[in-house]
N, C-alpha and C positions, 0 to 999 in steps of 0.2 A: 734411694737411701734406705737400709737397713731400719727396718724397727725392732726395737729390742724392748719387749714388757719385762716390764719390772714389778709395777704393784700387783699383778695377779698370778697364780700358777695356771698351767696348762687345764688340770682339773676343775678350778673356780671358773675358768670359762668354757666347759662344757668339753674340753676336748680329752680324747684316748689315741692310747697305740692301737689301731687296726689288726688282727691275723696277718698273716704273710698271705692265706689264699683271698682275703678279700681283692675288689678289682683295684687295679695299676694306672696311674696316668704316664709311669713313666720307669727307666731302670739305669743306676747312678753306675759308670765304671771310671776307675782311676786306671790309664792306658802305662802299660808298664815304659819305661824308660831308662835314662842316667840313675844308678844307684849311689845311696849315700855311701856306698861298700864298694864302689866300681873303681877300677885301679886309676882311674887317668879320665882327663876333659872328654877325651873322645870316645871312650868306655862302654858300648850300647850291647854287650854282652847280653845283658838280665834281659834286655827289650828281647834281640833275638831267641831268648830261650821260652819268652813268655808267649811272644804276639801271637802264635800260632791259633793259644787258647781264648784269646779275646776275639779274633775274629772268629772263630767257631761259636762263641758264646752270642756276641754283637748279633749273627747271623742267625740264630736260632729264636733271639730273642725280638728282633725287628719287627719280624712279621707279627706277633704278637701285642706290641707294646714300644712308645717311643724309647731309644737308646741314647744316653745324654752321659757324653765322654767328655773327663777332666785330663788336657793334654799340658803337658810340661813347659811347652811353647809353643812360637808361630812354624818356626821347622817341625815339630812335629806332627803339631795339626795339619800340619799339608800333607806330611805325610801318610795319616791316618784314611786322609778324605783322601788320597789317592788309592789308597790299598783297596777301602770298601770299592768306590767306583771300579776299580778292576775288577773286580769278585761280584759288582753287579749288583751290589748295596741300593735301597730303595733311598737315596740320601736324603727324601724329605722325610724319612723316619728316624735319623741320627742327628743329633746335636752335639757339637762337638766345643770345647770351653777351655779358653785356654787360663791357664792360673799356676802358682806354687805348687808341687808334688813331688816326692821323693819316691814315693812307693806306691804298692797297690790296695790296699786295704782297708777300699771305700766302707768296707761293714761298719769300720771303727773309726777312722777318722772322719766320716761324714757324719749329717744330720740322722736324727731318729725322727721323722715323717710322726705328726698326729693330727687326728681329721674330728668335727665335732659333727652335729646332728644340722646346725644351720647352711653345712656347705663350705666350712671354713677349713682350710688344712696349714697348717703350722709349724715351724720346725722346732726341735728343743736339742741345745748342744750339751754337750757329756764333757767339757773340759780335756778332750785325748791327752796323753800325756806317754805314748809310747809302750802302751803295756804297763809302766811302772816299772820298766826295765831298760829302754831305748829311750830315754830324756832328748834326743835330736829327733829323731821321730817326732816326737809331740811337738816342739816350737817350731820343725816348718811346717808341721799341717795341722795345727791347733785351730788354722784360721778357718777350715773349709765347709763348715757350716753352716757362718757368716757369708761367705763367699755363696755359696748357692741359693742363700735367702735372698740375696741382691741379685741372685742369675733368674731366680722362679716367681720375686715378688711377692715374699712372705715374710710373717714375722716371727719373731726367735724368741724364745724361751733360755735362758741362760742359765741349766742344774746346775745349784751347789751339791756338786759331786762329779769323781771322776769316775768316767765310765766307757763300755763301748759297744757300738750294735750287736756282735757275738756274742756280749754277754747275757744279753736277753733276749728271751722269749715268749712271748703273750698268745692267749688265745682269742684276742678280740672280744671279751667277754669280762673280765676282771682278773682273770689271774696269770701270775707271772713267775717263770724258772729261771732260776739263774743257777750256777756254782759261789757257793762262800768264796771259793779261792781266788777268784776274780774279779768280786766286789768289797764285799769284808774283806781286806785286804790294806794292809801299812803304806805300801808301794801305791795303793790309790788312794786311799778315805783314812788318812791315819788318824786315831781318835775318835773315829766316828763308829758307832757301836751297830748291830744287827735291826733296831727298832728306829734309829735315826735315817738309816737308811732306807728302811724300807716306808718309813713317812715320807720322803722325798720321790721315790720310785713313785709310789699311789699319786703323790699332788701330781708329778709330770708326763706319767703316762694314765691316768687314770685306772691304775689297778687295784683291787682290794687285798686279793689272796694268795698269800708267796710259797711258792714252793724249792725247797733250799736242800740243792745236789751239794756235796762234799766239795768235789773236783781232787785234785792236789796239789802239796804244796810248788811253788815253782822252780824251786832245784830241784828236784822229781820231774816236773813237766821238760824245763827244758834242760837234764843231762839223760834221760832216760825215755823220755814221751814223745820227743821231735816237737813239742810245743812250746810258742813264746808267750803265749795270752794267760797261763796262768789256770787252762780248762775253761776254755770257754762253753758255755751253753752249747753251741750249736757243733758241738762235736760229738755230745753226751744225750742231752734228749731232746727231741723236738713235738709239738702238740700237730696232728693232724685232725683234731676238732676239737670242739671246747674239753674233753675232758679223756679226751684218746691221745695218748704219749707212744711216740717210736723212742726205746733208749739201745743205745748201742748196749754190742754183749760181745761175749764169745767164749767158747767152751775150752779153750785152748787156757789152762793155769799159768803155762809158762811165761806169757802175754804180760809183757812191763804193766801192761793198762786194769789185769782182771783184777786184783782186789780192789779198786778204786769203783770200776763197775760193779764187784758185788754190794759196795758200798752204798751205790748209787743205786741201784734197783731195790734194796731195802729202804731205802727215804722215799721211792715212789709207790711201794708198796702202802707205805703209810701215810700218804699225801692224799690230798683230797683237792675238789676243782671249785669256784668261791658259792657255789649252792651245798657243797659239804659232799659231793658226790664220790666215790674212791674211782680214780683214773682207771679207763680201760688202756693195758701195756700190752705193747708190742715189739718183741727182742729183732733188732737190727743188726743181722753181723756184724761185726768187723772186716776190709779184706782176709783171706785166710791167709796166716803165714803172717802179717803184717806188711806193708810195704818199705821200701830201703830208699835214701837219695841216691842218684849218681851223680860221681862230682862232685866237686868241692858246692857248698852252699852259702848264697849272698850274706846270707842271717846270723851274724857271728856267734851267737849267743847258742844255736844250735846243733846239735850233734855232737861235741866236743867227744870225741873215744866214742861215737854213735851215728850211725847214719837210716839210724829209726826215726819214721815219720810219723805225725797223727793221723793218718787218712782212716777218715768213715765218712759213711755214705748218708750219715746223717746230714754233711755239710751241703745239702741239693737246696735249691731256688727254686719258690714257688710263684708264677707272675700269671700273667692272663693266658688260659688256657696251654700253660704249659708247664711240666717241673723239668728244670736240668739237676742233670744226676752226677755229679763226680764217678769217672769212669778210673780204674786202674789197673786195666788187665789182667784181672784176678779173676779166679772162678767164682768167687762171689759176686760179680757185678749181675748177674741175670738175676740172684735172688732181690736182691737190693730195688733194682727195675721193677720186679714182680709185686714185690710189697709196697711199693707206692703207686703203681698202677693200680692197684688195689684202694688205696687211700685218698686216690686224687683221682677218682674213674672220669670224670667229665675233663680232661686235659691230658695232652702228650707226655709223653715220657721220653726222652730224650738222653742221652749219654753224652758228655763230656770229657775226653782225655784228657787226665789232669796229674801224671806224676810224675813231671818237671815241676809244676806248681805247690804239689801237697809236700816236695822237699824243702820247699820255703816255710812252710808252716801254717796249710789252709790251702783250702780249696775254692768252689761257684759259691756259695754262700760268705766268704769271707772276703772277697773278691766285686760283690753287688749289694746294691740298697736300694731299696723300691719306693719309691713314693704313691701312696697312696692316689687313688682316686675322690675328690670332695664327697 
């Protein structure tokens, strides 16, 4: 049975968000399937366009760290457990869990992992609710937080506020990035102001010192941006140490996304890390040219007169001794690689093709949630 605390926040008892490069006990994927958008019962379109990149991901990620898959059902779980085994899957390194899911987008509809100093690790739930755009979204996977607290044998934290893993970013240290556009926000926290929330963030992830990206608004994101989150964090800047920030750029003006980046680079220029320190930055391209869908795409809400997508290379996974890279056949992919080769020297670097996926709206990092090590 689920415990769910109520009289304490996550920070009254000693617990924080972790960095993403601290160590892993484990790495959370929602296995693509039936879409709420799939014409028909028998519908496994979205699956075959997706699975290619799960088993590439699952694979790279195994040998590393346990792989703990949320499947739609018992046909599919067989299915999945048969595919690794072909492919020669160590299957005592995958867990495979069957439950409700619609879609893949374990960042946001799953737990946010916090670990305390005693050895205790935690989950705390964000209320998902679909973006604030997709309302059937949130009510069938509202629950799956809950649901993995009773798979892992942990207790839950339940924020008042709605929220989702993309949208933050911690340095394991105290301080935390977001986008206003994706938390301050009507569609999520209506009525609830910049200091209410960010009291909330501190009680349940242990942070002190916020640091607050623009983003844009979301008719901008999704008729113009190929995005449905609103700008989430983890497309725009990412911490590769307590106070070293990768933010995307690109020198290209024409680029739907550049005033929003210049925007963005000016608030981190003026940010500071929670010792007062000013962030050392480092500009992350963007693909060159942008990338395009092909195809019609599952996410109605995207593209409409547009088949511009969000892909940056900021969206990579950082787990045990390895980062996966969103790949998209761009001649930017080798700089991308280089820079975090760079930032993460003691672990692989690895590429991932991902742009059948980044036409959805998100790439490896939107895609995975890692649970902490105690």
């Amino acid at each position: 049975m689920t415990t769910i605390i109520e009289n304490k926040t996550p920070k009254e008892l000693g617990y924080r968000m972790p960095a993403e490069w601290e160590k892993h006990t484990a790495i959370w994927l929602q296995w693509p399937g039936k879409h709420l958008c799939s014409t028909g019962e028998k519908d496994l379109s979205y699956q075959m366009k997706m699975e290619k990149t799960w088993l590439l991901m699952a694979w790279e990620i195994h040998y590393q760290v346990r792989v703990c898959v949320l499947a739609q059902n018992e046909e599919q779980g067989d299915h999945i457990r048969r595919s690794m085994e072909y492919f020669n899957f160590d299957m005592s390194r995958i867990g495979i869990h069957l439950t409700h899911i619609v879609d893949v987008w374990h960042r946001d509809s799953g737990p946010i992992f916090v670990v305390n100093d005693k050895g205790g690790t935690a989950i705390t739930n964000w209320n998902f609710n679909g973006w604030g755009s997709y309302p059937q979204w949130g009510e069938a996977e509202r629950h799956i937080p809950q649901t993995i607290a009773a798979i892992v044998d942990m207790p839950v934290f339940n924020a008042p506020l709605v929220s989702e893993g993309g949208a933050i970013e911690v340095n394991g240290t105290g301080s935390l990035m977001a986008t206003r556009s994706s938390i301050i926000n009507g569609n999520r926290n209506p009525g609830m102001g910049q200091a209410e929330i960010e009291q909330t963030l501190s009680d349940y992830l242990g942070v002190s010192n916020f640091i607050w990206l623009s983003g844009a608004p979301p008719e901008v994101c999704e008729r113009e941006l190929g995005d449905g989150t609103d700008y989430h964090i983890d497309i725009a800047a990412r911490f590769t140490g307590k106070n070293t920030v990768l933010y995307a750029w690109t020198e290209d003006q024409s680029d739907a996304r550049y005033p929003y980046l210049v925007k963005h680079l000016e608030e981190l220029k003026a940010a500071t890390d929670e010792e007062g320190n000013s962030l050392h930055l480092i500009p992350m391209e963007l693909p060159a040219g942008g990338v395009r869908a092909i195809g019609n795409r599952y996410d109605p809400m995207l593209g409409s007169g547009s088949d511009f997508t969000d892909a940056s290379y900021l969206n990579y996974l950082v787990t045990n001794n390895l980062v996966l890279v969103p790949a998209f056949g761009n001649a930017n992919d080798a700089k991308a690689n280089k820079i975090l080769a760079e930032c993460f020297n003691d672990r692989n670097i690895v590429s991932i093709p991902v742009v059948s996926l980044t036409a959805e709206g998100g790439t490896v990092h939107c895609v995975t949630q890692q649970q902490p090590a105690a």
